[in-house]
C-alpha positions as CSV (number, residue, x, y, z in Angstrom):
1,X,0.0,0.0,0.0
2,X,1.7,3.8,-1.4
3,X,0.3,6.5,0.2
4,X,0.9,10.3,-2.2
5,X,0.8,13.5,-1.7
6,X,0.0,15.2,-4.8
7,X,-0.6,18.6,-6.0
8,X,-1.1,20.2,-9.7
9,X,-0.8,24.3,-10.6
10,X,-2.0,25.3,-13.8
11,X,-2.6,28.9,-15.1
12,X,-3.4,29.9,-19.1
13,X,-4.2,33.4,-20.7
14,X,-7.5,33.3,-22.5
15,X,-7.5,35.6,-25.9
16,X,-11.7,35.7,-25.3
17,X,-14.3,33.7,-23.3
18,X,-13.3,30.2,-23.3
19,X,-15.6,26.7,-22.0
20,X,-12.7,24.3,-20.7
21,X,-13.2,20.9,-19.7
22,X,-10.8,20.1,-16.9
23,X,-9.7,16.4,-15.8
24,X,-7.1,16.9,-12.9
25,X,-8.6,14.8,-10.1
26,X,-7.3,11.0,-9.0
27,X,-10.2,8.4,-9.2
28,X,-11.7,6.8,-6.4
29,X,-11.5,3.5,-7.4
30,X,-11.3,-0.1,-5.8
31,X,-7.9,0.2,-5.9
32,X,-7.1,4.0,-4.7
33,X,-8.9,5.7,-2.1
34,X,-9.2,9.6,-1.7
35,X,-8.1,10.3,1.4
36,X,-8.2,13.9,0.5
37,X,-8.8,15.6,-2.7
38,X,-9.6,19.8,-3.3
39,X,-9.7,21.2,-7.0
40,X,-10.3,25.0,-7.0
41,X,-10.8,26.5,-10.5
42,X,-10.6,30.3,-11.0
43,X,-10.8,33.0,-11.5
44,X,-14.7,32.6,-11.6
45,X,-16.1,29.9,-9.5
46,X,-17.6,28.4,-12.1
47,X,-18.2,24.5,-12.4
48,X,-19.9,21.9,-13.5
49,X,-18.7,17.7,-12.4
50,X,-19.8,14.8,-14.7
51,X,-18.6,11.6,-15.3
52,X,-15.4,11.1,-16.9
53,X,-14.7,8.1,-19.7
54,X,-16.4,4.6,-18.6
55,X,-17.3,6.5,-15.2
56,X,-13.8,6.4,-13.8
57,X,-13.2,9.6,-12.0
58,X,-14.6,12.9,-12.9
59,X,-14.5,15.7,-14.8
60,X,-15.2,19.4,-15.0
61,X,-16.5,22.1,-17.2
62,X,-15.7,25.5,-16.5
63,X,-16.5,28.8,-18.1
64,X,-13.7,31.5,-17.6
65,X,-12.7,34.7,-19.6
66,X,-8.9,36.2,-19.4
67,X,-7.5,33.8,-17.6
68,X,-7.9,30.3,-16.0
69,X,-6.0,28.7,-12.9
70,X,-6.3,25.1,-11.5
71,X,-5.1,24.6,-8.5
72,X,-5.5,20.5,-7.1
73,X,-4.1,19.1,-4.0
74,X,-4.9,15.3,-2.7
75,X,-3.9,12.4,-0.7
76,X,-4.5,9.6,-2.0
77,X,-3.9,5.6,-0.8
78,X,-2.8,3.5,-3.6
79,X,-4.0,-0.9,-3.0
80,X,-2.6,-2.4,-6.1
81,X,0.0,-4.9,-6.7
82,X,2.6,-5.1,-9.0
83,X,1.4,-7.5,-11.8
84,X,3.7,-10.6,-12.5
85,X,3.2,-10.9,-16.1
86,X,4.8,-13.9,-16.6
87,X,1.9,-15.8,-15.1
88,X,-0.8,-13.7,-16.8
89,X,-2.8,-15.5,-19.8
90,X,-4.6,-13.7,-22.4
91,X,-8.7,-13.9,-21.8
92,X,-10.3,-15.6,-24.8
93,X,-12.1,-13.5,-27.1
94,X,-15.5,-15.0,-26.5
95,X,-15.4,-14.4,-22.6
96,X,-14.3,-10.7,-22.6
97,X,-16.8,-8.5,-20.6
98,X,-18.4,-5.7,-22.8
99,X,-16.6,-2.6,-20.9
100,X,-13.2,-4.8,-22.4
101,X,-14.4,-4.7,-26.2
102,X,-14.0,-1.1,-27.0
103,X,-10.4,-1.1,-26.8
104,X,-9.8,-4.3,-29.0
105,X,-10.8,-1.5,-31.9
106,X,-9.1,1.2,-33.5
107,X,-8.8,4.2,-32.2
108,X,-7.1,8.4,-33.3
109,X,-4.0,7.6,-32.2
110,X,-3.6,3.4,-32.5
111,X,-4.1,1.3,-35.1
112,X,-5.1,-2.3,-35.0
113,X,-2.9,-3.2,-37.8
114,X,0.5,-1.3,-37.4
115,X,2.7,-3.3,-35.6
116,X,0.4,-6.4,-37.5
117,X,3.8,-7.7,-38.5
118,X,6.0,-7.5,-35.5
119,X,2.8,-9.5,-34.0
120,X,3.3,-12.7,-36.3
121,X,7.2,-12.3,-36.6
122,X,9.5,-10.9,-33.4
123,X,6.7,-12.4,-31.0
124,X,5.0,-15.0,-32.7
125,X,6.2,-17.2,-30.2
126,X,4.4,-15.3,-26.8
127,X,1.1,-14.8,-25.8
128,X,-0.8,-12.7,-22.8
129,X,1.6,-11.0,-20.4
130,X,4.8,-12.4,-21.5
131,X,4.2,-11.1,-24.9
132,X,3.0,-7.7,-23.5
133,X,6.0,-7.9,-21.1
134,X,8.5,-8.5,-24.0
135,X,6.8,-5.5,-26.5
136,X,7.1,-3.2,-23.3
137,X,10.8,-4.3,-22.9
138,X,11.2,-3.8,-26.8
139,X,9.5,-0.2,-26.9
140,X,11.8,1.0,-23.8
141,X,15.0,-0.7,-26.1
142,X,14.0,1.1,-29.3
143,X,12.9,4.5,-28.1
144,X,14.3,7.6,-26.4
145,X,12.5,9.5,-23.6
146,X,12.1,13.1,-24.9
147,X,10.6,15.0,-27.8
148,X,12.1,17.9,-29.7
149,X,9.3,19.1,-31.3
150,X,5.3,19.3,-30.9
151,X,4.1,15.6,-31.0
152,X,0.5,16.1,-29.6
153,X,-1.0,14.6,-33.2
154,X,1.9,11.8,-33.9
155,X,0.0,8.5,-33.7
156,X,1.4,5.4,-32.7
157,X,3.2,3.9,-35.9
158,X,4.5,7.6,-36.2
159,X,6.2,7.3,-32.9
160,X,7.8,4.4,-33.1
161,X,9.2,5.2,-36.6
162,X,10.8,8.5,-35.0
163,X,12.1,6.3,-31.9
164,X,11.5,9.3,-29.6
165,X,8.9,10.4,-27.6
166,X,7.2,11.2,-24.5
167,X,5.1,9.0,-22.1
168,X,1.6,9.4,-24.3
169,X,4.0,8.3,-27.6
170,X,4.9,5.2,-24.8
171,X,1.6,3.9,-24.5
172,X,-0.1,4.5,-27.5
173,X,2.6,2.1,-29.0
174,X,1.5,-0.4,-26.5
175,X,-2.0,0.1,-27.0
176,X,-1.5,-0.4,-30.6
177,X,0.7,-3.1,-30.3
178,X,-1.5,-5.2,-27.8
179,X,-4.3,-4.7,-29.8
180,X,-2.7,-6.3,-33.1
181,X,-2.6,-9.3,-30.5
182,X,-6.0,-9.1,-29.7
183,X,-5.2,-7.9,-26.5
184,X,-7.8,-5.3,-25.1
185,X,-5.7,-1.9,-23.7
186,X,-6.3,1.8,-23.1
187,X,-5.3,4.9,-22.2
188,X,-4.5,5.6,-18.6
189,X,-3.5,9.2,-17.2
190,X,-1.7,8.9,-13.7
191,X,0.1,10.5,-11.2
192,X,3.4,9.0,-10.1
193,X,6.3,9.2,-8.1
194,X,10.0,9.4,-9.9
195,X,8.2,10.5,-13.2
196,X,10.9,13.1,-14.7
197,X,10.0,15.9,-15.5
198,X,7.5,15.3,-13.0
199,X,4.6,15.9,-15.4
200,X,0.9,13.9,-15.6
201,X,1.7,10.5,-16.6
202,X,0.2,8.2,-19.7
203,X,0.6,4.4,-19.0
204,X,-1.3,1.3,-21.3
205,X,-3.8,-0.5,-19.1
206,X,-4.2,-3.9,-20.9
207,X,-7.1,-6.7,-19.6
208,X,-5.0,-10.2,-19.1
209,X,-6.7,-13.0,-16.5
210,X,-10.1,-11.6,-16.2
211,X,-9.0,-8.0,-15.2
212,X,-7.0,-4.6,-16.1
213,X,-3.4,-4.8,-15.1
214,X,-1.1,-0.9,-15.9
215,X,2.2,-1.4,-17.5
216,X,4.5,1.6,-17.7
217,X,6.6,0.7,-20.5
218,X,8.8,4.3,-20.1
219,X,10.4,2.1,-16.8
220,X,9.6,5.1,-14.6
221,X,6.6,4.0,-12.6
222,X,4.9,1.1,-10.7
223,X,1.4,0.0,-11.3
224,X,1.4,-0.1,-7.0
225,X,2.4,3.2,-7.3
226,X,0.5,5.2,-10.1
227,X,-3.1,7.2,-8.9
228,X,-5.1,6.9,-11.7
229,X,-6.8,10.2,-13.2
230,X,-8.8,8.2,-15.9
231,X,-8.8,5.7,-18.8
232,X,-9.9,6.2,-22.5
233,X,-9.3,4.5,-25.6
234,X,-6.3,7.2,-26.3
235,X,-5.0,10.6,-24.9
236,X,-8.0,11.8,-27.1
237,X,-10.2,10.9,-23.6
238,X,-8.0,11.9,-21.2
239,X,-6.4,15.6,-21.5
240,X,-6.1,17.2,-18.3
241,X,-7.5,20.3,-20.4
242,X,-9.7,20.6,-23.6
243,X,-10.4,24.1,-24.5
244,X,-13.5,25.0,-26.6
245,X,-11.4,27.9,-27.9
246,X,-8.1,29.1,-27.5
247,X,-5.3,29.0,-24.7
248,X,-1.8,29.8,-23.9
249,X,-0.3,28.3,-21.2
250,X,1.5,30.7,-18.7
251,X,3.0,28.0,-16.0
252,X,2.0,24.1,-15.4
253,X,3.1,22.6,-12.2
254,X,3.0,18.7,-10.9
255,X,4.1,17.3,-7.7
256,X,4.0,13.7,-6.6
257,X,5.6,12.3,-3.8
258,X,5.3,9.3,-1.6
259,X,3.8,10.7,1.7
């Protein structure tokens, strides 16, 4: 059990009026429990909470003009394990839950078919979690942790072909690869210790033995130590901000430490 202490600052200039939908806040899930959690959105205490993707965790809208500040602080208790993946075996098609089959599909940012070849070739030989083990191994192997230049509408195959990129480049790769296996997996947006720059962080979620298990294939977080934000079928679902207008970003600020 991880207990964090986490906090996020965020404060944009707005050219004119601008409706923002905001996603900051950890989950309360099975696994995590709030043990406290405050968002304060400014400078008009304006809000409205609904669900967020498949109901995990919340979102909010938010009408502000000039300028908008987010300010989120939490404590949140983390009850997950570390999943062994060698002993995991992929769940046959036929008994899949329905919440699972949406992310067998294709999605903005992952294809079913682009890694179609490294699939029946490199790991023709592994199935369930040893084969999602070894593509996470082989995606940390291949690619370099940074970006030098805007990569918020690279895909997956895009990505990999550049062998550089940031944590969302990570696990859309995974997600794509995993689902040329016929291995259900989304989008997760986390918060997590030793993440640098300490940033939010995008991990694949993938469904192996009857259940969800995260993978972080970047190396720089544990699944028993991640809070989970919330899940979609890419970072299309999941921005901690989507502006219905325009935005520029005057300071973002994440903290997560192990309390």
């Amino acid at each position: 059990m991880t207990r964090l202490q986490i906090s996020a600052e965020l404060s944009y200039r707005l050219p004119a009026p601008c409706t923002i939908l905001v996603q900051v806040e950890a989950a309360a899930t099975a696994e995590q429990r709030l043990d406290d959690s405050t968002v304060r959105i400014g400078p008009a205490d304006d809000k409205t909470i609904v669900p967020a993707h498949d109901r995990i965790g919340t979102r909010l809208w938010t009408t502000q003009q000039d300028q908008l500040t987010v300010s989120y602080a939490a404590q949140v208790t983390v009850d997950r394990a570390n999943p062994d993946f060698a002993t995991l075996s992929a769940t046959p098609l036929s008994d899949l839950p329905g919440e699972a089959v949406p992310y067998l599909f294709n999605s903005l940012y992952c294809s079913v078919s682009a890694f179609d070849h490294m699939i029946t070739g490199e790991f023709a030989d592994l199935k369930g979690g040893p084969l999602v083990a070894a593509m996470a191994d082989h995606i940390g192997q291949v690619m370099t942790y940074g970006s030098d230049s805007d990569n918020a509408h690279t895909n997956a195959r895009q990505s990999y072909d550049a062998g550089k990129g940031v944590c969302r480049d990570y696990a859309h790769i995974l997600i794509s690869m995993a689902r040329s296996a016929d291995i259900p997996a989304r989008f997760a947006s986390t918060y997590a210790p030793d993440v640098e720059p300490q940033d939010f962080h995008a991990v694949p979620e993938v469904f192996l033995d009857g259940r969800w298990h995260l993978i972080d294939p970047t190396g720089m977080a544990q699944a028993s130590e991640m809070a989970v934000i919330g899940i979609g079928r890419d970072a299309t679902d999941v921005s901690f901000l989507t502006a219905f207008g325009s935005m520029n970003m005057v300071e973002q600020r994440v903290s997560v430490t192990r309390a």
